[in-house]
KETI-635553 format. One record per atom (N, C-alpha, C): x, y, z; residue in one letter; atom name; residue number from 1. Coordinates in nm, 3 decimals, decimal comma. Example, Ala and Ser with C-alpha at 12.3 -4.5 7.8 and 13.67 -1.06 7.14 Angstrom:
KETI-635553
SITE       x       y       z residuo atomo num
SITE   1,319  -0,569   0,780       a     N   1
SITE   1,230  -0,450   0,780       a    CA   1
SITE   1,320  -0,330   0,780       a     C   1
SITE   1,285  -0,225   0,708       s     N   2
SITE   1,367  -0,106   0,714       s    CA   2
SITE   1,290   0,003   0,787       s     C   2
//
This chain:
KETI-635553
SITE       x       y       z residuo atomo num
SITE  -0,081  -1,495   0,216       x     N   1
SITE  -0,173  -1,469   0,107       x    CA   1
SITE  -0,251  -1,341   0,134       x     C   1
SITE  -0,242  -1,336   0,241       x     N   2
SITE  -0,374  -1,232   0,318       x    CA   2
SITE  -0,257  -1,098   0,261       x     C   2
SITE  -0,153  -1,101   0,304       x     N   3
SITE  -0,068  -0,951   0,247       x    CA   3
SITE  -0,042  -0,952   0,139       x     C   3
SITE  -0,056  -1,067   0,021       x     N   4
SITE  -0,058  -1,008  -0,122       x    CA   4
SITE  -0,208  -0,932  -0,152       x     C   4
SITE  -0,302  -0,973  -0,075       x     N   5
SITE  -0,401  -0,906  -0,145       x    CA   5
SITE  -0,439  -0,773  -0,091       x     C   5
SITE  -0,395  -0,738   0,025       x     N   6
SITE  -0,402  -0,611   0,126       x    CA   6
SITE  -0,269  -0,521   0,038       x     C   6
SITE  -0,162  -0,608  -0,013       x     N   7
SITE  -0,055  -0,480  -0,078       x    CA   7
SITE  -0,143  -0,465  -0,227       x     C   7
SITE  -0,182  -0,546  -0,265       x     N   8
SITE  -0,214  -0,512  -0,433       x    CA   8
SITE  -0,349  -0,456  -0,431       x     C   8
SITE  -0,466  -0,446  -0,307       x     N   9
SITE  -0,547  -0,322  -0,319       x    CA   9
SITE  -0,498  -0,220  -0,270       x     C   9
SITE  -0,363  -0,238  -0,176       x     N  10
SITE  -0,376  -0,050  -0,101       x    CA  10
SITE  -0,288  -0,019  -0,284       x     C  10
SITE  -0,214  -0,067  -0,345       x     N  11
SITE  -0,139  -0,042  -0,465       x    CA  11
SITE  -0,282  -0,021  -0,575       x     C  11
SITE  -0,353  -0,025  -0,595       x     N  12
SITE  -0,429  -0,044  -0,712       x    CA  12
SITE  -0,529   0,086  -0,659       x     C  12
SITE  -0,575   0,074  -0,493       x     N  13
SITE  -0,632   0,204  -0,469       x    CA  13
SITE  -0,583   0,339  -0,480       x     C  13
SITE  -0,446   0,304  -0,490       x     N  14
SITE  -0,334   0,465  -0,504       x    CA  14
SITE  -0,343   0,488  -0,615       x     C  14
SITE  -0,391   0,372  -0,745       x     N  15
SITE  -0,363   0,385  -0,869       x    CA  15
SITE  -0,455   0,449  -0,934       x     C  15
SITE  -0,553   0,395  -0,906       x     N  16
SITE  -0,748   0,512  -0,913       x    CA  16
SITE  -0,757   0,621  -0,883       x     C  16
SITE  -0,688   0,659  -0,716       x     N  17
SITE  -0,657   0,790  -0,656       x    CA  17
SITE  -0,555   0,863  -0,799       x     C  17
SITE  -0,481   0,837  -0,837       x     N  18
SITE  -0,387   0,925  -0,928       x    CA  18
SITE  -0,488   0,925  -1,060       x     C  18
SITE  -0,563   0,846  -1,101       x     N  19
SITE  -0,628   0,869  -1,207       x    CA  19
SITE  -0,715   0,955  -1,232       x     C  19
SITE  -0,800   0,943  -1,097       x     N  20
SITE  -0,906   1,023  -1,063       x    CA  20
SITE  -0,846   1,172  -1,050       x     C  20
SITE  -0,699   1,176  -1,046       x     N  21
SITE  -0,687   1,340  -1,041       x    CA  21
SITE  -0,659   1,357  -0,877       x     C  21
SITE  -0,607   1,291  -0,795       x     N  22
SITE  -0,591   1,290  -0,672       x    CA  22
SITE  -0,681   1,314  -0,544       x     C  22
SITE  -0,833   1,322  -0,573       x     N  23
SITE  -0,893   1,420  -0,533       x    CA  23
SITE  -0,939   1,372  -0,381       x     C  23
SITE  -0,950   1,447  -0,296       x     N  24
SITE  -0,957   1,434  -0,117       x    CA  24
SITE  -1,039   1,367  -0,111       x     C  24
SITE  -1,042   1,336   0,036       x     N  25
SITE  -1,142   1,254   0,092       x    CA  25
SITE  -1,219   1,163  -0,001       x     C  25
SITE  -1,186   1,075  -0,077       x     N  26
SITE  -1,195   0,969  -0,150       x    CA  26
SITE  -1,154   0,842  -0,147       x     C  26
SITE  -1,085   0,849  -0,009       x     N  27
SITE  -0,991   0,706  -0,043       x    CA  27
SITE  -1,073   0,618   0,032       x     C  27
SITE  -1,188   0,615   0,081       x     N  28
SITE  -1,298   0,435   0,071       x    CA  28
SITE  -1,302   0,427  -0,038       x     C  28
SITE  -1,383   0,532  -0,160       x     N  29
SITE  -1,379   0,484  -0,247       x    CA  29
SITE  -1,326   0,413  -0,322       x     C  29
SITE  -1,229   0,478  -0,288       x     N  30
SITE  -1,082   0,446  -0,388       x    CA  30
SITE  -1,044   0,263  -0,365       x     C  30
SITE  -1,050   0,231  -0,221       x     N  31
SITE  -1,053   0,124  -0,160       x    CA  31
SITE  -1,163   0,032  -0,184       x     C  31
SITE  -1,276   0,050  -0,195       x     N  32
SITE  -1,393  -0,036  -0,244       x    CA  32
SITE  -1,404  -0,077  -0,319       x     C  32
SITE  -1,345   0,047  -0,445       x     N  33
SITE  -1,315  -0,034  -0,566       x    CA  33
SITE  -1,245  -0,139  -0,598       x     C  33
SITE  -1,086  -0,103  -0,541       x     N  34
SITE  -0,992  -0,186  -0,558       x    CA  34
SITE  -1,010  -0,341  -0,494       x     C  34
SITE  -1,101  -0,315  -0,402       x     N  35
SITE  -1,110  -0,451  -0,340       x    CA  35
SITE  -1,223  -0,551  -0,421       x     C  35
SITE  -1,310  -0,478  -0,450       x     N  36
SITE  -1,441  -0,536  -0,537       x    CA  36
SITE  -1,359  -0,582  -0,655       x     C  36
SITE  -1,272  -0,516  -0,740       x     N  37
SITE  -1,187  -0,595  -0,840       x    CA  37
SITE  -1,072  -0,708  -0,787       x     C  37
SITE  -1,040  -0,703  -0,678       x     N  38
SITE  -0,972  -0,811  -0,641       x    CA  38
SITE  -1,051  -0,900  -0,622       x     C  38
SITE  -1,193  -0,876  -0,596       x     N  39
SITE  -1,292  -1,017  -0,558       x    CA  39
SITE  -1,341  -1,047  -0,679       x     C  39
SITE  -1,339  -0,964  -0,783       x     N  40
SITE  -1,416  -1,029  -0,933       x    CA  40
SITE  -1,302  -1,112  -1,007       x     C  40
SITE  -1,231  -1,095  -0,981       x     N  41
SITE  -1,079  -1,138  -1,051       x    CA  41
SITE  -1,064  -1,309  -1,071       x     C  41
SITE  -1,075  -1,366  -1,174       x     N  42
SITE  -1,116  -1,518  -1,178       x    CA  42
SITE  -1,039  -1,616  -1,063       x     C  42
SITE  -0,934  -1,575  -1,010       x     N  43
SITE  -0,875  -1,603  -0,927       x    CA  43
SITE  -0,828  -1,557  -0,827       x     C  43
SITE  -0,896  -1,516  -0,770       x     N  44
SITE  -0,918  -1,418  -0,643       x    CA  44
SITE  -0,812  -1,469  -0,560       x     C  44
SITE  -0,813  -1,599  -0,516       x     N  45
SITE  -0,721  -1,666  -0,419       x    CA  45
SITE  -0,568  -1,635  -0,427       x     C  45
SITE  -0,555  -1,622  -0,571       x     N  46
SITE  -0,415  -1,609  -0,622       x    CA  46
SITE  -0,387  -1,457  -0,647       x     C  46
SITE  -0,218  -1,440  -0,617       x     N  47
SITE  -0,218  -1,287  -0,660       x    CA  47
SITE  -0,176  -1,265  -0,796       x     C  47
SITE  -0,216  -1,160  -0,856       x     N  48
SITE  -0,200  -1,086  -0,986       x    CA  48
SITE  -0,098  -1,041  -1,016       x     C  48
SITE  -0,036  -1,014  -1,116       x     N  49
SITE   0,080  -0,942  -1,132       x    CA  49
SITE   0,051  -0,765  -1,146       x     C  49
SITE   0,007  -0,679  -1,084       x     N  50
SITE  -0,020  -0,605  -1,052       x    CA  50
SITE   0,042  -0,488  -1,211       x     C  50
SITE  -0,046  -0,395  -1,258       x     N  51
SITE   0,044  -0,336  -1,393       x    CA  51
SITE   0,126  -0,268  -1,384       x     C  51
SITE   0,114  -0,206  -1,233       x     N  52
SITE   0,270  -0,130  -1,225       x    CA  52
SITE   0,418  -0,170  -1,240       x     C  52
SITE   0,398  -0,329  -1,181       x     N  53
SITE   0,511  -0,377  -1,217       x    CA  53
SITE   0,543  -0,473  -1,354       x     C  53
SITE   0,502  -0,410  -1,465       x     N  54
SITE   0,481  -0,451  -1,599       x    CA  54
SITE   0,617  -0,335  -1,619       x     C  54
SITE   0,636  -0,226  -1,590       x     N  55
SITE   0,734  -0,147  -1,634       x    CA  55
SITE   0,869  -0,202  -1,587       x     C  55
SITE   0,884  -0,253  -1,481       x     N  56
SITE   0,985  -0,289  -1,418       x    CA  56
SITE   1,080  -0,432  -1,473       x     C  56
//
């Protein structure tokens, strides 16, 4: 459980990083975020289907 939620923030922090325009030395941020939304997420315990893989 512990590596679905460690792959779907380092995945969701890369996803902010590209949004944001790639920009340096950003990636706690980038990481704080992603993790703070994995903890607000009504089901935190459980993993998400992440939107990248909505294309797939």
């Amino acid at each position: 459980m512990e590596n679905d939620r460690e792959e779907w923030i380092a995945r969701r922090a890369y996803e902010l990083w590209e949004q944001a325009g790639q920009p340096e030395s950003q990636e706690h941020e980038h990481w704080a975020q992603a993790s703070a939304e994995w903890e607000s997420r009504p089901n935190a315990s459980e993993p998400e289907r992440p939107s990248w893989d909505e294309d797939e």
